[in-house]
C-alpha positions in Angstrom: -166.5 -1.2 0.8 -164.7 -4.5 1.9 -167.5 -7.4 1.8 -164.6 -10.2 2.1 -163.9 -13.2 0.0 -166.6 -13.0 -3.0 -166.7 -16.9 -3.3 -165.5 -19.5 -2.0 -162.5 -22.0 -2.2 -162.6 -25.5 -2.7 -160.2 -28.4 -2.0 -158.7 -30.2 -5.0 -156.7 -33.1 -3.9 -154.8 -34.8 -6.5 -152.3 -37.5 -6.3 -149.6 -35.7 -6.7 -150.8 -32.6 -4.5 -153.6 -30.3 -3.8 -154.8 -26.9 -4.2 -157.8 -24.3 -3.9 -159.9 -23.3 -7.2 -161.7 -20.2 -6.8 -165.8 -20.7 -7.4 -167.3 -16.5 -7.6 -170.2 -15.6 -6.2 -173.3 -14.8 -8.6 -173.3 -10.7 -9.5 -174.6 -8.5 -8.4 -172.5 -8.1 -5.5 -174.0 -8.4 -2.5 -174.5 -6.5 0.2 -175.1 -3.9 -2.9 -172.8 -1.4 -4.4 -171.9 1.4 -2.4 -172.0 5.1 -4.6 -170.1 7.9 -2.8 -169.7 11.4 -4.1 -166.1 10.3 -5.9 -167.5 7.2 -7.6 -171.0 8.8 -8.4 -168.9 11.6 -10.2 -166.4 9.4 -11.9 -169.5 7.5 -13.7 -170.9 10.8 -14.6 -167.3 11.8 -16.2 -167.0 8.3 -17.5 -170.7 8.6 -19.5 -170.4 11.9 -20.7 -166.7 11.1 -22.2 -168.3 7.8 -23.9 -170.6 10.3 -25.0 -168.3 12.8 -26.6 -166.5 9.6 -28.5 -169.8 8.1 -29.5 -170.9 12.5 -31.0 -167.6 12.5 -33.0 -168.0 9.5 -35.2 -171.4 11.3 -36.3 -168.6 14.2 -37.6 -166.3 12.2 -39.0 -165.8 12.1 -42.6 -165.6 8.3 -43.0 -166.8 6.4 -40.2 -165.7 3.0 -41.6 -161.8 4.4 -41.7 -161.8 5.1 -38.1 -163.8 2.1 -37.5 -161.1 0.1 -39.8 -158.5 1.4 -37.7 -159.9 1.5 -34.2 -160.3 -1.9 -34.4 -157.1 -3.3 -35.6 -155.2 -1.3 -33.2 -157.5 -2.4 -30.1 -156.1 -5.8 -31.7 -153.0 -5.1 -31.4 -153.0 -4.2 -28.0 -154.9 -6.6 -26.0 -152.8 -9.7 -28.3 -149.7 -7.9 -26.9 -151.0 -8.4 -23.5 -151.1 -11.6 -24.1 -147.2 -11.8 -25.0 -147.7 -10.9 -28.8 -144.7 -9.1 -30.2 -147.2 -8.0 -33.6 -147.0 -3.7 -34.1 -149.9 -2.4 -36.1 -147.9 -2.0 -39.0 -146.9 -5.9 -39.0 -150.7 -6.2 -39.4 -151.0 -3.5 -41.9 -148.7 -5.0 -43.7 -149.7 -8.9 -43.2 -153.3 -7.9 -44.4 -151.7 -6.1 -47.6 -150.2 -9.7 -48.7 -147.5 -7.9 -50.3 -144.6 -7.7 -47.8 -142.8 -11.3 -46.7 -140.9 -11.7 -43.2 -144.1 -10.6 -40.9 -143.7 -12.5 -37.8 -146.8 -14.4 -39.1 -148.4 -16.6 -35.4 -148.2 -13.3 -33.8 -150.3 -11.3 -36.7 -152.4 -14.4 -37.1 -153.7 -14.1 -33.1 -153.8 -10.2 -33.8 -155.8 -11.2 -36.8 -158.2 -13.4 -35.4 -159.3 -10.6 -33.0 -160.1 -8.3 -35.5 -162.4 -11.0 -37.1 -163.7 -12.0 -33.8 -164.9 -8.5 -32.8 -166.4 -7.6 -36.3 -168.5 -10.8 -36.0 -169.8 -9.8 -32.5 -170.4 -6.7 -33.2 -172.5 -7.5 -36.9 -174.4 -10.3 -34.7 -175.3 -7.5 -32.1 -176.2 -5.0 -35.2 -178.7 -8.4 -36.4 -180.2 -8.5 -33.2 -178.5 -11.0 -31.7 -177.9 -11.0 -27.7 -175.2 -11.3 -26.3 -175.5 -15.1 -24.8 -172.9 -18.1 -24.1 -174.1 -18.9 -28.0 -172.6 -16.1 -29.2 -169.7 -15.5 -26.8 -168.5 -19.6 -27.6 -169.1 -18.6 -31.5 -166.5 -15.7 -31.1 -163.7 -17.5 -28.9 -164.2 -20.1 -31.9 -162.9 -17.2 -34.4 -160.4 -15.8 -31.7 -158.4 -18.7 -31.8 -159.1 -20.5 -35.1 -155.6 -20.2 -35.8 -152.1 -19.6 -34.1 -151.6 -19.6 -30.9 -154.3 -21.4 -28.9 -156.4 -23.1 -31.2 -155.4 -26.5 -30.5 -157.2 -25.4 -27.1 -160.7 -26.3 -27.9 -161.6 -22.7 -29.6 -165.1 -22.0 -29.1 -165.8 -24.8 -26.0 -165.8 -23.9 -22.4 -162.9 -26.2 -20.7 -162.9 -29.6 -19.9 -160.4 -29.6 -17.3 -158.3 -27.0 -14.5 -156.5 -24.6 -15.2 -154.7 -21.5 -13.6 -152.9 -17.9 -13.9 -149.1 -17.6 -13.2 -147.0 -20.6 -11.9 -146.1 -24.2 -13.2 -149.4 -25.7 -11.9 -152.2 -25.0 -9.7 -150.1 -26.2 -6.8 -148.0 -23.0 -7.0 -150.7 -21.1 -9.0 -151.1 -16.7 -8.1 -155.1 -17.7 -9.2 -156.8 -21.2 -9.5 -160.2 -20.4 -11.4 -163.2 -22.5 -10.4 -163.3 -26.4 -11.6 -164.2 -26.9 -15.3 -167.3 -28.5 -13.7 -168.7 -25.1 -12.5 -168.1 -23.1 -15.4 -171.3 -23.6 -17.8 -173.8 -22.8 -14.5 -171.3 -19.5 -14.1 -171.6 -18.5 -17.5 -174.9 -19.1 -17.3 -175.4 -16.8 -14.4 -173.2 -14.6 -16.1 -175.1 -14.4 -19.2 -178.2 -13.5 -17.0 -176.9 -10.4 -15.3 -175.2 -9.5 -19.1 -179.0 -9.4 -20.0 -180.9 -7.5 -17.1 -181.9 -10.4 -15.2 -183.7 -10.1 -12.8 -183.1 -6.3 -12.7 -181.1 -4.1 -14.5 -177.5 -2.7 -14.4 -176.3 0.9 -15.7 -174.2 -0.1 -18.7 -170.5 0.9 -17.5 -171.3 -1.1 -14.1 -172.2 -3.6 -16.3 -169.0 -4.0 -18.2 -167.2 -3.4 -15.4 -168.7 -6.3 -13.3 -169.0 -8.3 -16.1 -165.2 -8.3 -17.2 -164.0 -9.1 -13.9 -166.3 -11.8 -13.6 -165.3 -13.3 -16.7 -161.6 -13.3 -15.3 -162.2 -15.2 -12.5 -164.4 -17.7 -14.1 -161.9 -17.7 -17.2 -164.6 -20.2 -19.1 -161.6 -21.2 -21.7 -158.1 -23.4 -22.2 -157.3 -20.3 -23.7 -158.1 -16.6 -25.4 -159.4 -15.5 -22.0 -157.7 -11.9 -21.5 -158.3 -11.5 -25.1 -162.3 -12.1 -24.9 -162.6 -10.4 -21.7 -161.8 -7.1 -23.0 -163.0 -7.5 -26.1 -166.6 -8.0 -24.4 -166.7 -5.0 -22.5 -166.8 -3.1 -25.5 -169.3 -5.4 -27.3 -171.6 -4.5 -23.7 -171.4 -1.4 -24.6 -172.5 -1.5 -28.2 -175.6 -3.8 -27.1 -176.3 -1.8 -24.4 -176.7 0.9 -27.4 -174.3 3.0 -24.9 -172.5 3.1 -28.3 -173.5 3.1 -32.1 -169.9 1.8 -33.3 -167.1 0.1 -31.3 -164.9 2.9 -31.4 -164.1 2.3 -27.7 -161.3 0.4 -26.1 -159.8 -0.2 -22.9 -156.5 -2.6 -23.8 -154.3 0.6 -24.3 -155.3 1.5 -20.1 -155.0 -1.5 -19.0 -151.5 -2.0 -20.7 -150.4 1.2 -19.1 -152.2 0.6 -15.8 -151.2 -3.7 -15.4 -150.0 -3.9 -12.0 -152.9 -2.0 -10.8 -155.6 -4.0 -13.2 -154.2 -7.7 -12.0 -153.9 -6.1 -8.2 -157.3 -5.1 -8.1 -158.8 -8.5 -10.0 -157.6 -10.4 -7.0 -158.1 -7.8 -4.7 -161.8 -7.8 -5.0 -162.1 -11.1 -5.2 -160.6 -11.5 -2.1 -161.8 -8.6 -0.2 -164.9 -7.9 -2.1 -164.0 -4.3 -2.3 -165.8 -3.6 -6.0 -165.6 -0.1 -5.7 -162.5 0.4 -5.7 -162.3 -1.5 -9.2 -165.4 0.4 -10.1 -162.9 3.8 -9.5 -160.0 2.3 -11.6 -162.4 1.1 -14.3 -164.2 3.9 -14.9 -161.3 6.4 -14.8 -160.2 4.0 -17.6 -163.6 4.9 -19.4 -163.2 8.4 -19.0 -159.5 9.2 -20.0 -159.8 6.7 -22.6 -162.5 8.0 -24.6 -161.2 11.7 -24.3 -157.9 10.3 -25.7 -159.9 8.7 -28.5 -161.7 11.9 -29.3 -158.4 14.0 -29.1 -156.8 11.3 -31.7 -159.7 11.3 -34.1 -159.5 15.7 -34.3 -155.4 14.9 -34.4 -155.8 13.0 -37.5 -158.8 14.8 -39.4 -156.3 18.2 -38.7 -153.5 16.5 -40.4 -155.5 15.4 -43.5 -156.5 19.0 -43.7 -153.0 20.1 -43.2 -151.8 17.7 -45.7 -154.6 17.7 -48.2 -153.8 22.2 -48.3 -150.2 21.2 -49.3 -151.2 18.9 -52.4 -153.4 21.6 -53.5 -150.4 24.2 -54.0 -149.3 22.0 -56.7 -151.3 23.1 -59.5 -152.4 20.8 -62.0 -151.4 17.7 -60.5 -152.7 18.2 -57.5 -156.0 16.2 -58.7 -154.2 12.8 -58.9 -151.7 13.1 -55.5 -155.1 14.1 -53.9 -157.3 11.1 -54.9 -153.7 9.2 -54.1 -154.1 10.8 -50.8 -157.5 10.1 -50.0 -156.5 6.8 -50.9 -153.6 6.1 -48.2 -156.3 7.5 -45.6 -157.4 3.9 -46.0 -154.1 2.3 -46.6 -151.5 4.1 -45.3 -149.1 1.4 -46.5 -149.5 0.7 -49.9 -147.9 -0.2 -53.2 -148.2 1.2 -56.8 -150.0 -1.4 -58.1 -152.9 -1.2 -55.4 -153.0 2.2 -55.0 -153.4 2.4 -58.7 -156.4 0.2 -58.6 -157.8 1.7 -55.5 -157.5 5.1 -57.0 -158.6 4.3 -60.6 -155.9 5.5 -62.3 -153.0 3.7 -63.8 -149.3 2.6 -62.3 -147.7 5.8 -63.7 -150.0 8.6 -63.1 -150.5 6.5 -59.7 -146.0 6.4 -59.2 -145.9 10.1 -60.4 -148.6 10.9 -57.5 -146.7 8.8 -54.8 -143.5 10.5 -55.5 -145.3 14.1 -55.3 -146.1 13.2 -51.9 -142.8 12.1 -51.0 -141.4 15.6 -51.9 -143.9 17.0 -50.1 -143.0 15.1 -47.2 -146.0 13.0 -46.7 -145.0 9.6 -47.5 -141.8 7.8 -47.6 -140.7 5.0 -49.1 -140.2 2.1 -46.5 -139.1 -1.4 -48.3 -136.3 -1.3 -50.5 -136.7 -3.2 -53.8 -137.9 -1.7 -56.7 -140.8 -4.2 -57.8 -142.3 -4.6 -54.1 -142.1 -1.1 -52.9 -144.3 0.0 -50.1 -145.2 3.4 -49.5 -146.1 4.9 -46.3 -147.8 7.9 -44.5 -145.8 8.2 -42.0 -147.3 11.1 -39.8 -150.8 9.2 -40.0 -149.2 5.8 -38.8 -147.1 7.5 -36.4 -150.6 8.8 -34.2 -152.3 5.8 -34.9 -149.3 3.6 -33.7 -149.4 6.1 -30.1 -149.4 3.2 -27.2 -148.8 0.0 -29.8 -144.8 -0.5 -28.5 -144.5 -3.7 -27.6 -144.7 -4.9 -24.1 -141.0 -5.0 -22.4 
């Protein structure tokens, strides 16, 4: 349904030029959302996936693992959105302190995320909503360090500024003045928290990120917070327990459609249509999470019935094993401590496992050697290429 422009423009004139800043209208849209057969379905498919991904973490082994890994490679992703070059085994191996060379502002940024989400999501866990307080406090940890965080890190912006292009002169998007942006987070904020009436979840975070967008509150960290607060929607929404759920990887593969349809419906008002894309997002995503998370538990079992044909030693490659579950690059020295065993028995079980195949050896010198289980890293890395 195309309501047209969903704002309205206003002039900037400057001495040196002029330009049009982008001020939203207030959500919901209005005339109100339009649900035909295709979009009433797709929410239906959307919720019930969400659903599936939000069961399997009750059949899951260790729920903090997948957690553990979820989230740094949710990291990854939307940082290299952002231009971030960082794999998820630069982090792996940046948060193991052991390995030199990681390209280290990248990892920080990818860092920062990680920390960013976990504090969201413990604050939400606390009872905490989910308020301009809490959204400033975790843009404050997104960019504490690296990249951006001489931009005012958790402060709404003081000044103009603009997507693609050298200025706002020749900008693709000019988001509203800075002098508009604590009433529209404060609008925001409303609707985020039922007020006056309330929103199904996934329209919710659906709305809510695009609005975010266009408002784009900071100097910087913008894309990065945006998607990270659909998912932290979600999880105060209790739509899910744990934020297993992540929509970076879609809209990396999807971003000439996600940037079209941002300025699209701003322009044409045509929400639905974003509504579609979104929610197919939902869907596919979460049945590609659930397919991942029985991928990997079938491969521990595969792995974990090979270490049992070796006899006696199979006791101390197996606790090694259950050990690179959690780090699946790792040294002797910390997978002896992790494993409560010492350096030898811990070497002897490492090389087991690399005749059986499981791990390989992946950093040359003898008194820093890294170990890694390659098969795991290889479905958890699925999607984590770096942008082109």
């Amino acid at each position: 349904m195309r309501r047209g422009l969903q704002g309205n423009y206003r002039i900037i004139k400057m001495p040196e030029e002029s330009y049009k800043a982008f001020i939203p209208n207030d959500l919901p849209p209005n005339p109100p959302l339009r649900f035909d057969k295709e979009l009433d379905d797709l929410l239906e498919q959307a919720n019930r996936a969400l659903g599936r991904l939000d069961g399997i973490s009750i059949l899951l082994p260790d729920v903090p693992l997948f957690l553990y890994f979820y989230i740094r490679k949710e990291a990854v992703l939307s940082s290299q959105i952002e231009g971030t070059q960082s794999s998820l085994s630069d982090l792996l191996m940046y948060e193991s302190k052991e390995v030199p060379g990681v390209p280290l502002s990248d990892v920080q940024e990818v860092s920062n995320y990680v920390s960013a989400l976990k504090t969201g999501f413990e604050a939400l866990q606390n009872g905490e909503p989910l308020t301009m307080r809490l959204i400033k406090r975790i843009h404050s940890i997104l960019l504490s360090t690296g990249r951006g965080s001489e931009r005012s890190p958790g402060e709404f912006r003081k000044s103009q500024n603009w997507i693609s292009g050298t200025r706002p002169g020749n900008a693709i998007f000019v988001p509203p003045p800075y002098g508009e942006v604590t009433n529209l987070m404060a609008q925001l904020e409303k609707f985020i928290n039922d007020e006056p009436e309330r929103t199904p979840t996934l329209i919710k975070a659906a709305l809510t990120h695009l609005q975010f967008e266009t408002i784009h509150a900071f100097l910087d960290g913008n894309g990065r917070l945006g998607r990270l607060l659909i998912t932290l929607i979600l999880c105060s929404d209790r739509a899910i327990e744990r934020p297993l759920f992540y929509l970076s990887l879609f809209f990396k593969s999807h971003r000439s459609q996600y940037y079209e349809l941002l300025q699209d419906t701003r322009t044409s008002g045509d929400w639905e249509a974003w509504l579609k894309y979104f929610l197919k997002g939902v869907r596919d995503t979460s049945d590609q999470a659930v397919f991942t998370a029985k991928r990997i538990l079938e491969m521990f079992d595969a792995d974990r019935k090979k270490i049992e044909t070796l006899g006696r030693a199979a006791n101390s490659v197996l606790r090694i094993h259950r050990v690179m579950q959690r780090n699946p690059l790792i040294s002797v020295p910390k997978a002896a401590k992790a494993a409560g065993m010492t350096k030898p028995t811990a070497g002897a079980a490492i090389q087991r496992l690399i005749e059986l195949e499981i791990v390989r050896q992946v950093t040359p010198r003898k008194a820093s050697r890294l170990f890694s289980y390659d098969a795991y890293l290889s479905i958890l890395n699925e999607g984590t290429e770096p942008l082109s």
